[in-house]
C-alpha positions in Angstrom: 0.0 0.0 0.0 2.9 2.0 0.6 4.8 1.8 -2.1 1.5 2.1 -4.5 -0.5 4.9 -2.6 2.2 6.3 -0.5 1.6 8.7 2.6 -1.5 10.8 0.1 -4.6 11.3 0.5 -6.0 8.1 -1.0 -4.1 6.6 1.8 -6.2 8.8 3.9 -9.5 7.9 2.3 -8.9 4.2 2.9 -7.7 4.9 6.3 -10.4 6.3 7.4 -13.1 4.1 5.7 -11.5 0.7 6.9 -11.5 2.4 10.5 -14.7 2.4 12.3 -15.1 -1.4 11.0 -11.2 -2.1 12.2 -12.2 -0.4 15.3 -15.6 -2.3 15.6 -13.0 -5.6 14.9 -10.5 -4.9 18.2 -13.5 -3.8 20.1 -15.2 -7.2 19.1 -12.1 -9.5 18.6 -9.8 -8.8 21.5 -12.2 -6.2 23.4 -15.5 -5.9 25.0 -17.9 -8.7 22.7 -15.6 -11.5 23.7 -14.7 -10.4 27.0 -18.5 -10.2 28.6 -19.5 -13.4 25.8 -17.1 -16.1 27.4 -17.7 -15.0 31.2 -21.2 -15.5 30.8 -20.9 -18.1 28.2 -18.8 -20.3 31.4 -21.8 -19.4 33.8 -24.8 -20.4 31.8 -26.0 -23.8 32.1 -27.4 -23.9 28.4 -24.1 -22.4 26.5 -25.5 -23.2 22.8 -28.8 -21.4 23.6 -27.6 -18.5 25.3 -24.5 -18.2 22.4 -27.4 -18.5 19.8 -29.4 -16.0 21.0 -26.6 -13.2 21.5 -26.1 -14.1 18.0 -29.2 -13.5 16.7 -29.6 -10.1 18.7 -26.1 -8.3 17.4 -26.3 -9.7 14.4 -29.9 -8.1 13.6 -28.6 -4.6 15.2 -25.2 -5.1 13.0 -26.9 -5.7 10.1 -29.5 -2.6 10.6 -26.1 0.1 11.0 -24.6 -1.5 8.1 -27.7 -0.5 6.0 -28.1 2.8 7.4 -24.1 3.7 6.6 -25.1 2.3 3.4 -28.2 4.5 2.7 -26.4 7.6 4.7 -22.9 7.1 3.6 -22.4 10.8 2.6 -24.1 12.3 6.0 -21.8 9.5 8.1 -18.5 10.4 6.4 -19.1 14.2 6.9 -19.0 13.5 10.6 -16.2 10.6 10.7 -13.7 13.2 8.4 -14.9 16.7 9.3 -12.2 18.2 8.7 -11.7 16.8 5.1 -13.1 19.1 2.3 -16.5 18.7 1.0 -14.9 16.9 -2.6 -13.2 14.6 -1.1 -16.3 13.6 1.0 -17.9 13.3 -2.5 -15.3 10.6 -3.3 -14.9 9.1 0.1 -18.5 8.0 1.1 -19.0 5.1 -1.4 -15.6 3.6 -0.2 -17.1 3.7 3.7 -20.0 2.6 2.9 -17.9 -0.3 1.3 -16.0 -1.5 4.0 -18.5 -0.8 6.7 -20.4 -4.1 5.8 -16.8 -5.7 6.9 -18.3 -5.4 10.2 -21.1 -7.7 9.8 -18.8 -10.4 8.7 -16.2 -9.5 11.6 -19.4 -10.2 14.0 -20.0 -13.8 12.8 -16.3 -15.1 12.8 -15.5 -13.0 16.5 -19.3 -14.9 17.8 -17.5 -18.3 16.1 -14.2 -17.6 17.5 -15.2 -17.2 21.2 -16.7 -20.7 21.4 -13.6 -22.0 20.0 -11.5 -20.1 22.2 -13.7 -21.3 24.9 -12.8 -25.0 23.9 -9.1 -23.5 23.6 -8.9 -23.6 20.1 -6.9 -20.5 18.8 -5.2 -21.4 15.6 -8.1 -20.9 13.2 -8.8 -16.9 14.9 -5.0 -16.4 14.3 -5.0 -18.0 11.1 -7.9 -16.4 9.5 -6.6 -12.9 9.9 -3.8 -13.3 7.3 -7.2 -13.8 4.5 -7.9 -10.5 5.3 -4.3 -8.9 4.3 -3.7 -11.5 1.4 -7.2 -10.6 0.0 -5.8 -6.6 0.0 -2.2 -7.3 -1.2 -3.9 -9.6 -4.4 -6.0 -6.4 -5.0 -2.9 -4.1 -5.2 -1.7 -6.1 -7.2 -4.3 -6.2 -9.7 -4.9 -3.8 -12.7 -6.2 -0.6 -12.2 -7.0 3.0 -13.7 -5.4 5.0 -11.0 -5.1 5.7 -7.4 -9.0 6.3 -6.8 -9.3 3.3 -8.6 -6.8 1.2 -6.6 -8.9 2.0 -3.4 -11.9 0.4 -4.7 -10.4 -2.6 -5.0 -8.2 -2.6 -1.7 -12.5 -2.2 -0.4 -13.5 -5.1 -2.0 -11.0 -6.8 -1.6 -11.7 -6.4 2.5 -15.4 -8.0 2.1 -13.7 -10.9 0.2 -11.6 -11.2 3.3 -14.2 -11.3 5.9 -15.9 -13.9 4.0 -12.7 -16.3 4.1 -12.8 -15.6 7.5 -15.9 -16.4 8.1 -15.6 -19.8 6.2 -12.8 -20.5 7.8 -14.3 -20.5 11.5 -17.1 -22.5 10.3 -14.9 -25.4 9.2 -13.1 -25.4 12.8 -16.6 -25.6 13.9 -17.3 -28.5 11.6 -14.0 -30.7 12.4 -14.6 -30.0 16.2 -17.7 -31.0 15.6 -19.5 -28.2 17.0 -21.3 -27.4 13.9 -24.2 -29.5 14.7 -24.9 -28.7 18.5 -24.7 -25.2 17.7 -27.2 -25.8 14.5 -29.6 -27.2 17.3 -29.3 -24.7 19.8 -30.5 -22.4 16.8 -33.1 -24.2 15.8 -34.5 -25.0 19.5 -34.3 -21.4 20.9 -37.9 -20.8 21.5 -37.8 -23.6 23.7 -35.4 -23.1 26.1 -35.2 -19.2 25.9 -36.6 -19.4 29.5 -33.5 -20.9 30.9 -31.1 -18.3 29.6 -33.1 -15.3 30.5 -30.4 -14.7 33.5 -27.7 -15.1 31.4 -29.2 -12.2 28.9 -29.8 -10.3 31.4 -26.7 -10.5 33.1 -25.0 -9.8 29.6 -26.6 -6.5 28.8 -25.8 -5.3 32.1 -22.3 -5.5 31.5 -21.7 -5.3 28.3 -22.1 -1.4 27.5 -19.2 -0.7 30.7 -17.1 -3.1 28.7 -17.3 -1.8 25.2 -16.3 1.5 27.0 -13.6 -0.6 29.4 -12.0 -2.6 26.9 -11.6 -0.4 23.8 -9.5 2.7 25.4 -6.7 2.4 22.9 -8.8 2.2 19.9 -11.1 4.7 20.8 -8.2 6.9 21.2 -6.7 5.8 18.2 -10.2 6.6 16.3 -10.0 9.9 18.1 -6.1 10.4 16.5 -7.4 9.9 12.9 -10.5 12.1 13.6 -8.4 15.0 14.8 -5.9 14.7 11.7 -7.9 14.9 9.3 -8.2 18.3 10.1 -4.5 18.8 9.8 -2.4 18.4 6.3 -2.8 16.1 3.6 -0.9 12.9 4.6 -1.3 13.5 8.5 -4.0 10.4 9.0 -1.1 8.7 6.5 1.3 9.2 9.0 -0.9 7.8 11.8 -1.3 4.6 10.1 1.7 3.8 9.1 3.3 4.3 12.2 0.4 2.6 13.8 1.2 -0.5 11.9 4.5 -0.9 13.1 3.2 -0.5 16.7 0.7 -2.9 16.4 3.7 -5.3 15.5 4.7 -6.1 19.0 1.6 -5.1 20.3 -0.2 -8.0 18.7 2.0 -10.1 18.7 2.9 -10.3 22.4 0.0 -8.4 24.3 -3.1 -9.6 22.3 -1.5 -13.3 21.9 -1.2 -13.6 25.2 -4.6 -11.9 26.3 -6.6 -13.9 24.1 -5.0 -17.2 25.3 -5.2 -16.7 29.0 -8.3 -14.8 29.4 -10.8 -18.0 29.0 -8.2 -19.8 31.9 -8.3 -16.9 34.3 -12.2 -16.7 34.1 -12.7 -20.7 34.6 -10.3 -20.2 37.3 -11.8 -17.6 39.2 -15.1 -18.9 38.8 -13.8 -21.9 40.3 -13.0 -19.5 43.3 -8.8 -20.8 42.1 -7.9 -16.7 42.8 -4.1 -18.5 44.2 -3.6 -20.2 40.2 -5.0 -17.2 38.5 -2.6 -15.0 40.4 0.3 -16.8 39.1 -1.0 -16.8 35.6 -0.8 -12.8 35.9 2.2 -12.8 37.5 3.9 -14.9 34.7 2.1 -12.6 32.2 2.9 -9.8 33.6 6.3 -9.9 33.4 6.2 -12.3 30.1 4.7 -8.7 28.6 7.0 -6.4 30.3 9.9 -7.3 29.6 9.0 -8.6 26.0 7.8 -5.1 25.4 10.6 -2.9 26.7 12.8 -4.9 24.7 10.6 -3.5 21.1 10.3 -0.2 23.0 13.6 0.3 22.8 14.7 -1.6 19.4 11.4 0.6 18.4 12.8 3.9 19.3 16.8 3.5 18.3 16.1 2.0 15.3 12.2 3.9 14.3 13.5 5.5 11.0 15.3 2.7 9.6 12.1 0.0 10.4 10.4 2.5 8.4 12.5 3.1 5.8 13.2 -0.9 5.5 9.5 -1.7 5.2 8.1 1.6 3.6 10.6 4.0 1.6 9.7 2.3 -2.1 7.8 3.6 -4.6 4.9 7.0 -3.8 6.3 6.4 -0.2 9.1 9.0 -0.1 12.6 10.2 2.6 10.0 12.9 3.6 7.3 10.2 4.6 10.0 8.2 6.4 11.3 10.9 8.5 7.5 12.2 9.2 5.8 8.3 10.5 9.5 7.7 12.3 8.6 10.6 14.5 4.9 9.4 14.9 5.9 5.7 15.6 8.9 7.2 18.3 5.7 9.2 20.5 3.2 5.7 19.7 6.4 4.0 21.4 6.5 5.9 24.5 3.0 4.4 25.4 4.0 0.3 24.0 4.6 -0.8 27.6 1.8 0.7 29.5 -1.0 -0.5 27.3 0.5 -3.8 27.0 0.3 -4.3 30.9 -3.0 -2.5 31.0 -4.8 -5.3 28.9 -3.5 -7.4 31.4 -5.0 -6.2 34.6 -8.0 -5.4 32.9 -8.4 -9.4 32.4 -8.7 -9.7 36.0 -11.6 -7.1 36.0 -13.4 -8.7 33.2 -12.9 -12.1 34.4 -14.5 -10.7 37.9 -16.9 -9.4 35.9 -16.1 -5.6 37.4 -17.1 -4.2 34.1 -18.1 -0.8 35.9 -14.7 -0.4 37.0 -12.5 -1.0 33.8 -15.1 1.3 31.8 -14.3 4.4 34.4 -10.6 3.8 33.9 -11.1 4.2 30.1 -13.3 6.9 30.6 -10.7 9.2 32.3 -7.9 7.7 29.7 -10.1 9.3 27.0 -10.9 12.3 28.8 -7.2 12.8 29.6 -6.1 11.7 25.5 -8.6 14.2 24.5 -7.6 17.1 26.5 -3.6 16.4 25.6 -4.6 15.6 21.9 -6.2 19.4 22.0 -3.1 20.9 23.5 -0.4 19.0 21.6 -2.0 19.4 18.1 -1.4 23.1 17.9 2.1 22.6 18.1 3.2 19.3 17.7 1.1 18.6 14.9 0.8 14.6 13.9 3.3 14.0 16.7 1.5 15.2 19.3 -1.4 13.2 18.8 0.3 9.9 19.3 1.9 11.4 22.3 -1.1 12.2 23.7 -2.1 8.7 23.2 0.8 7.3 25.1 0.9 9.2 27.9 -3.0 8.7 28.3 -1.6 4.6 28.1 0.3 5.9 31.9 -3.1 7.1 33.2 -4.4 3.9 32.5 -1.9 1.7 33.9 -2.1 3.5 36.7 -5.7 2.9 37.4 -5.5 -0.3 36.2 -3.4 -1.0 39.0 -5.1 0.7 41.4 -8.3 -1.1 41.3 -6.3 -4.4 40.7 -5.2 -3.8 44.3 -2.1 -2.1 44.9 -1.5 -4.5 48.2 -2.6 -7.4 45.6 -0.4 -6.1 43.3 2.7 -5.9 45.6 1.7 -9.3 47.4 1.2 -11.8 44.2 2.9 -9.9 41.1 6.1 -8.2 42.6 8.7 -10.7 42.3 12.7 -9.9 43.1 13.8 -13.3 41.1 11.8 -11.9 38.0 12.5 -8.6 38.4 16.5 -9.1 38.4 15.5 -11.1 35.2 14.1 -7.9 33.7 16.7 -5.3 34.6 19.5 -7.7 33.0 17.1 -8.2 29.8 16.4 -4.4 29.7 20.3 -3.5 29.7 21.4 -6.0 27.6 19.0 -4.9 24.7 19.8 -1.0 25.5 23.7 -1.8 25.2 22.6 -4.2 21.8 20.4 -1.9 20.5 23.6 1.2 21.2 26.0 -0.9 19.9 24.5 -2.1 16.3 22.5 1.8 16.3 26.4 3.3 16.3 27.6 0.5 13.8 24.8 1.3 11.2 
């Protein structure tokens, strides 16, 4: 995408099209849906029922916004890119209307990929996302009549990813053979509505403090793009690209790890085990730390030249290298304290203490939005990633706090790992100095 659409404004329009459904995807993927869903999927008594009826429900209220973007695509984009000029919101509503309908398909393979995550099946999930980038690299690829035209096809090409995904979870539902039970839970709902109507209930209580709880970072990234589109041509380009390399370790550590010890921690606790989930945590906790200071500071040394390796070909230019470098340096400086802050915030969801994580986002996004709006003026693109990352310290903070700072000292601190952590820390600073000075 780089080297064919460079840091323009074409980048921009696909940017911020693919954002509310990629948005809508962390939020549902590795946020709020699946957070509240497998809790109360463990509790209820009648799991198929209760999963078949949540399904039903979003998928109807999914389905519904995905029409009304479709119908309203113009009025929608004027808010979601106000500061963009009134022709290029001529050209950019049909491409969000596009990729909005992404988020119906992200909805049925997130639903599928709970259970299987539930019956600690995670390859498929990981898998599956790959469809996704292969589907937009083939449409790159492809013929086409110019850059306008090139981000048409990277939006198709997105629905024809969500589809793969979506087979793809149904055939790990098949060869588990899960497809069946799940076929009659469907099929039997009226029945035995009347033994899940706790479990609903319990559901919508929390989920609405969880969507706010869980999705801190991506709100505030929605807010970065929101806020740059008001600033030069290129500035949401910047964002993203920085943003990718970010996500990098991010994903690969944080979310990886979340995803595959959440559904342990919430069996445990509701097996009142709070002594095994502890240690879980613990071993987490410093798994994540000290995994992400190491690409915090490889991140930082070496920011221009991961750029520059991955980007500086083609439209994407020494100017756009130097510009995301800064960007990615300010996204850095917050790597560490979201990555621990997902953590903790597994214990809160797993004690179902919804209300609590969702007033810790709150005042991360207050806090993002009041730096964002002090930075902008005169730190530009910079300062809104920087804003982001020191609202990631807030959030830590909190998280922390209502984790139980005695908890925290009593069953996380640990002098054997933390000695492990200091030497890893120094010996990837003096690395990282020594190669930085040879290059």
């Amino acid at each position: 995408m780089a080297n064919s659409l460079g840091a323009s404004i074409y980048t921009d329009f696909f940017i911020i099209a693919f954002k509310i459904p990629n948005l809508l995807r962390r939020i549902f993927a590795e946020g709020a849906f699946s957070q509240v869903f497998i809790p109360a999927f463990t509790r209820s008594s009648k799991k198929l029922t209760f999963a078949s009826y949540i399904f039903i429900l979003f998928l109807s209220i999914i389905s519904f916004a995905s029409l009304m973007v479709y119908f309203f695509s113009f009025e929608f984009t004027s808010i979601i890119a106000l500061g963009l000029k009134s022709e290029y919101i001529s050209q950019l509503h049909k491409i969000v209307a596009i990729n909005f309908f992404y988020i119906v398909l992200v909805f049925i393979f997130t639903f599928i990929s709970a259970i299987l995550h539930y019956k600690k099946h995670f390859f498929t999930t990981s898998i599956s996302t790959s469809f996704l980038n292969i589907a937009i690299i083939i449409a790159i690829l492809l013929p086409n009549n110019g850059k306008l035209d090139l981000v048409y096809n990277i939006s198709y090409a997105v629905i024809i990813g969500g589809f793969l995904q979506v087979i793809a979870h149904i055939l790990a539902l098949y060869f588990l053979k899960l497809l069946k039970p799940l076929y009659y839970a469907f099929t039997s709902l009226n029945k035995k509505y009347k033994n899940i109507k706790t479990n609903i209930k319990t559901f919508n209580e929390k989920l609405t403090p969880a969507i706010i709880g869980a999705s801190s970072y991506q709100l505030a990234s929605f807010l970065d793009i929101f806020l740059a589109s008001f600033l030069a041509s290129s500035s949401i380009s910047y964002l993203y690209f920085a943003n990718r390399i970010f996500q990098f370790p991010f994903a690969l550590f944080t979310i990886a790890l979340s995803i595959s010890i959440f559904p342990v921690i919430a069996k445990l606790i509701k097996s009142n085990n709070n002594k095994k989930a502890l240690l879980i945590m613990k071993q987490s906790f410093y798994a994540i730390i000290t995994l992400l200071t190491s690409a915090t500071i490889v991140g930082i040394i070496f920011a221009e030249l991961i750029i520059s390796i991955l980007f500086e070909r083609g439209e994407f230019n020494a100017k756009d290298v130097l510009n995301s470098s800064y960007v990615l340096i300010a996204y850095l400086i917050g790597l560490i304290p979201f990555g621990l802050s997902k953590i903790f915030s597994l214990w809160l969801f797993s004690k179902q203490e919804q209300k609590k994580a969702a007033f810790i986002s709150v005042v991360s996004i207050s806090i993002n939005v009041l730096l964002s709006l002090l930075l902008i003026y005169e730190y530009k693109v910079v300062g809104l990633a920087l804003a982001s990352s020191i609202s990631g310290f807030v959030q830590l903070g909190m998280s922390v706090y209502y984790f139980g700072f005695n908890n925290f000292v009593s069953n996380i601190l640990d002098f054997k790992y933390s000695i492990f952590f200091i030497f890893i820390t120094v010996f990837v600073i003096v690395f990282s100095v020594g190669v930085s000075s040879i290059l």
